[in-house]
Z-matrix of the N, CA and C atoms (Angstrom, degrees):
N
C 1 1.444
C 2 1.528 1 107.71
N 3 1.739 2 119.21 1 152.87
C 4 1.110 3 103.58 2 -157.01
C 5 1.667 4 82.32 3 -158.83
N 6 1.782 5 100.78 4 126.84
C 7 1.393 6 99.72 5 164.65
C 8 1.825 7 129.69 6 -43.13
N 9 1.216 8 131.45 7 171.05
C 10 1.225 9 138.74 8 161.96
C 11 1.391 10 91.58 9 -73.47
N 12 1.735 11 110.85 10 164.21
C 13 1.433 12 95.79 11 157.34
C 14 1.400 13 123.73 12 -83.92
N 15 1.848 14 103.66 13 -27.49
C 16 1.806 15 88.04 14 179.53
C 17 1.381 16 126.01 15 -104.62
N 18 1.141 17 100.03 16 43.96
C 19 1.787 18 129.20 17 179.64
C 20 1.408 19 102.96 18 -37.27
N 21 1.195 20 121.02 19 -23.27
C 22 1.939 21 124.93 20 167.85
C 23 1.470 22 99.66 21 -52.60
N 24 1.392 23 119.34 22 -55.30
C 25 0.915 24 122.75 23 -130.50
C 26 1.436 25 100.76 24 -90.73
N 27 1.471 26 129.49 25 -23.81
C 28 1.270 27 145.18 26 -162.55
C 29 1.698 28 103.88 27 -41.66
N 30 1.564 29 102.65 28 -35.49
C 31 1.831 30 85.62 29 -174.12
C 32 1.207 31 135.87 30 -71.95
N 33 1.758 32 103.79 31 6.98
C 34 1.764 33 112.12 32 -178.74
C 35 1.375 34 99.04 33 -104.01
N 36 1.515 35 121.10 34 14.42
C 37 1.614 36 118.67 35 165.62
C 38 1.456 37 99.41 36 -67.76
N 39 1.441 38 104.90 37 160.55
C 40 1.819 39 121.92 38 -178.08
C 41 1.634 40 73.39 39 -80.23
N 42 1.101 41 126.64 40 -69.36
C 43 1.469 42 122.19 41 -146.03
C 44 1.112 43 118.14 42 -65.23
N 45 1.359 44 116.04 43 -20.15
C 46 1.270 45 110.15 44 169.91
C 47 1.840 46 120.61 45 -77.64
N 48 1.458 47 85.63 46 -38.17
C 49 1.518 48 102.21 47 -179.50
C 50 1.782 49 113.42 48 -65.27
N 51 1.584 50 115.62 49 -13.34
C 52 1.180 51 126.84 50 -176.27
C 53 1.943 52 102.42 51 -106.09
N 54 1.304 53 105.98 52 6.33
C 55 1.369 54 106.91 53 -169.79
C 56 1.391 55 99.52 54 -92.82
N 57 2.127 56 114.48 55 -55.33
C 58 1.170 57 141.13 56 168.46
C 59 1.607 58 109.50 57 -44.32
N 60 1.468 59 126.07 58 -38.28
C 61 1.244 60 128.57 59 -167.44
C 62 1.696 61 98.75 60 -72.30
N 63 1.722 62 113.59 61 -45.86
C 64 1.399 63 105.49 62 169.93
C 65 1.308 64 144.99 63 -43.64
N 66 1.975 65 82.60 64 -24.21
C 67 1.674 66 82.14 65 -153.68
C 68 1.868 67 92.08 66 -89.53
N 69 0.940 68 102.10 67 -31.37
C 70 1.715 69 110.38 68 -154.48
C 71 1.341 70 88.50 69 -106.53
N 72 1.311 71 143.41 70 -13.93
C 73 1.697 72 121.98 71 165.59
C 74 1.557 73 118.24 72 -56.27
N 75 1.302 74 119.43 73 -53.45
C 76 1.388 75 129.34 74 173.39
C 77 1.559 76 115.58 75 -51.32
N 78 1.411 77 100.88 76 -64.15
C 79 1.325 78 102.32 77 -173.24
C 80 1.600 79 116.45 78 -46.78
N 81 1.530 80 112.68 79 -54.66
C 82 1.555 81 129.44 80 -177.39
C 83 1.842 82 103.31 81 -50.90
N 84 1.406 83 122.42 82 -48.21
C 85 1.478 84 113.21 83 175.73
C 86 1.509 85 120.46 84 -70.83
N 87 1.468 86 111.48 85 -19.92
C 88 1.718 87 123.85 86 161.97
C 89 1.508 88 108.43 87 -65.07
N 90 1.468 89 125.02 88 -37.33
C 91 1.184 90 112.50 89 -178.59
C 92 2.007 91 112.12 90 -85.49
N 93 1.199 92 100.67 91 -13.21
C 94 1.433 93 94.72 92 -177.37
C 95 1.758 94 99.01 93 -108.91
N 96 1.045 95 127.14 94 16.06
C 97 1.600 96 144.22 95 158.52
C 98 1.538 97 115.77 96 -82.73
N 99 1.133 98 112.23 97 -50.12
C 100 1.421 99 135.84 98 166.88
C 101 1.293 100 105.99 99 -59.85
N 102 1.175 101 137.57 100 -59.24
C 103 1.507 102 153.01 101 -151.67
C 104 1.697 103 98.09 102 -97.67
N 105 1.096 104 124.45 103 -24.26
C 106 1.546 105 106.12 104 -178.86
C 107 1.620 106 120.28 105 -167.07
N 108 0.738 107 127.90 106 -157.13
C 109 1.517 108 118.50 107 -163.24
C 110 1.862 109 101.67 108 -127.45
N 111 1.401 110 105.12 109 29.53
C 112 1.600 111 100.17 110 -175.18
C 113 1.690 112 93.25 111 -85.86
N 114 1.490 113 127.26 112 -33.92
C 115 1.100 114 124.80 113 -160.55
C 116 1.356 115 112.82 114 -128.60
N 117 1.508 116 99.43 115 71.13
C 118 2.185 117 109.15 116 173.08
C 119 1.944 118 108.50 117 -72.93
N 120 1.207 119 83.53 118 -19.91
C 121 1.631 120 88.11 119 -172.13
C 122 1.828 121 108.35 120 -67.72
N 123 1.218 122 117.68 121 -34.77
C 124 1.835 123 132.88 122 -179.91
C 125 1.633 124 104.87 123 -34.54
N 126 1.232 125 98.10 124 93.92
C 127 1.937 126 83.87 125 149.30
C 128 1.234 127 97.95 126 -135.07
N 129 1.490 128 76.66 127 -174.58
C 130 1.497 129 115.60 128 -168.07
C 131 2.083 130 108.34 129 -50.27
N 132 0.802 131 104.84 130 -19.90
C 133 1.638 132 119.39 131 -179.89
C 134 1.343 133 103.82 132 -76.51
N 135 1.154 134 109.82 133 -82.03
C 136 1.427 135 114.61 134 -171.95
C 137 1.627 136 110.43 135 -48.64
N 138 1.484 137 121.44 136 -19.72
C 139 1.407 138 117.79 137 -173.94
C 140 1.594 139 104.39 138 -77.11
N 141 1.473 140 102.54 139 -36.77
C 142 1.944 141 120.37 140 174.54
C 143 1.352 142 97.98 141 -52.36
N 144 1.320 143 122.43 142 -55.93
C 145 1.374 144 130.50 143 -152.01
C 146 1.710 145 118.40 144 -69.16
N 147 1.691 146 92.31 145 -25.36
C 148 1.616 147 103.46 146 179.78
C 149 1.409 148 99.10 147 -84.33
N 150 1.382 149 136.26 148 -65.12
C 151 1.245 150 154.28 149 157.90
C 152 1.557 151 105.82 150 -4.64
N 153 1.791 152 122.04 151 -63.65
C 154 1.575 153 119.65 152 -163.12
C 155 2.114 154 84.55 153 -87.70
N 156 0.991 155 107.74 154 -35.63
C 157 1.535 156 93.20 155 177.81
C 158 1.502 157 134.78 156 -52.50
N 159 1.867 158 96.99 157 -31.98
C 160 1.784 159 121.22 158 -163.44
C 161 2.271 160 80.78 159 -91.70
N 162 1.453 161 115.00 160 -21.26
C 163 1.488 162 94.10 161 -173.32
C 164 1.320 163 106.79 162 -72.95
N 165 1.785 164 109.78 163 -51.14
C 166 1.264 165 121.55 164 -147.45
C 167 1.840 166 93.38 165 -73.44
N 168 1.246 167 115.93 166 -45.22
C 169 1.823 168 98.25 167 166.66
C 170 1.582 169 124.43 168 -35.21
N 171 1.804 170 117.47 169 -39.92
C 172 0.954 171 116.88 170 -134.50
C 173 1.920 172 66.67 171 -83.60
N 174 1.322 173 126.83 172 -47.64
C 175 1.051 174 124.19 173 -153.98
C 176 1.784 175 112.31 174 -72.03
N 177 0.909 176 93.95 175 -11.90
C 178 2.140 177 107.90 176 167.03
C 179 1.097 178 92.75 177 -92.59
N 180 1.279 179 155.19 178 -36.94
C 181 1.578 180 134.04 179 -177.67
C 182 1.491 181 127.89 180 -96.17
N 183 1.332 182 104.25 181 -5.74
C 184 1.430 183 108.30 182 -177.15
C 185 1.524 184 110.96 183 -76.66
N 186 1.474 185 120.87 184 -23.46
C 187 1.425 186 116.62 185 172.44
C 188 1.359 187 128.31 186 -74.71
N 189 1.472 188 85.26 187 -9.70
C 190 2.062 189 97.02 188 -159.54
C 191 1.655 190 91.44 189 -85.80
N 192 1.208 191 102.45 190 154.86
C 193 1.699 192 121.52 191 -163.74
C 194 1.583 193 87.52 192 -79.42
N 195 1.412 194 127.02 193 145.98
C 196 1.565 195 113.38 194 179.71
C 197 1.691 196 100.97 195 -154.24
N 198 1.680 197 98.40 196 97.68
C 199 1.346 198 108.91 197 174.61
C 200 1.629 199 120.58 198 -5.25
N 201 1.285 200 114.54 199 -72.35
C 202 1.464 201 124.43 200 -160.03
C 203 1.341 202 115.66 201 -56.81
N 204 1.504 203 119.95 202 -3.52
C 205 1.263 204 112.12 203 -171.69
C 206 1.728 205 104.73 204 -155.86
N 207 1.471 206 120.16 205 10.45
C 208 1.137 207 143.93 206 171.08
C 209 1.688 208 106.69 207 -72.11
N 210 1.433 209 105.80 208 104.36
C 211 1.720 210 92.74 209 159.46
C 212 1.526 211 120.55 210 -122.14
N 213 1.141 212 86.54 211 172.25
C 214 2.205 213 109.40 212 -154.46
C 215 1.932 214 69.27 213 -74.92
N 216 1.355 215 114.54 214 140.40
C 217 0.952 216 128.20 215 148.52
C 218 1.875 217 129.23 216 -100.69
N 219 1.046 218 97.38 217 122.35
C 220 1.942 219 100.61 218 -167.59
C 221 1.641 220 113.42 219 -71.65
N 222 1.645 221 85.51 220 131.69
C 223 1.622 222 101.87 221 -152.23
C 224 1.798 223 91.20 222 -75.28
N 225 1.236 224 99.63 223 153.84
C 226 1.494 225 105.06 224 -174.05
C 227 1.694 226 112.45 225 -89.73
């Protein structure tokens, strides 16, 4: 197995950035669900629902060519 080379750069991917949104969107409204009464409406569904939504993006964007982390490869 073998890094990318611009593996720095990976966090200005959508997909990645839509991977992170999965993981920590749910959790962050569970902790302020827990903590206070802004969010009685939170279940367990809607936390699934962000989660298979934040995958299936990640999995439509991971093919798409994405400037920010795209490099010119040198022609031989």
């Amino acid at each position: 197995m073998e890094l990318v080379s611009n593996w720095k750069a990976l966090w200005k991917a959508w997909s990645m950035q839509l991977a992170a949104a999965g993981i920590l969107l749910p959790e962050l409204l569970q902790l302020i669900a827990d903590n206070s009464d802004l969010l009685p409406w939170l279940s367990p569904d809607l936390k699934s629902l962000i989660r298979v939504t934040a995958l299936v993006g990640v999995i439509l964007t991971r093919p798409i060519q994405q400037p920010a982390v795209s490099v010119d490869e040198p022609k031989p």
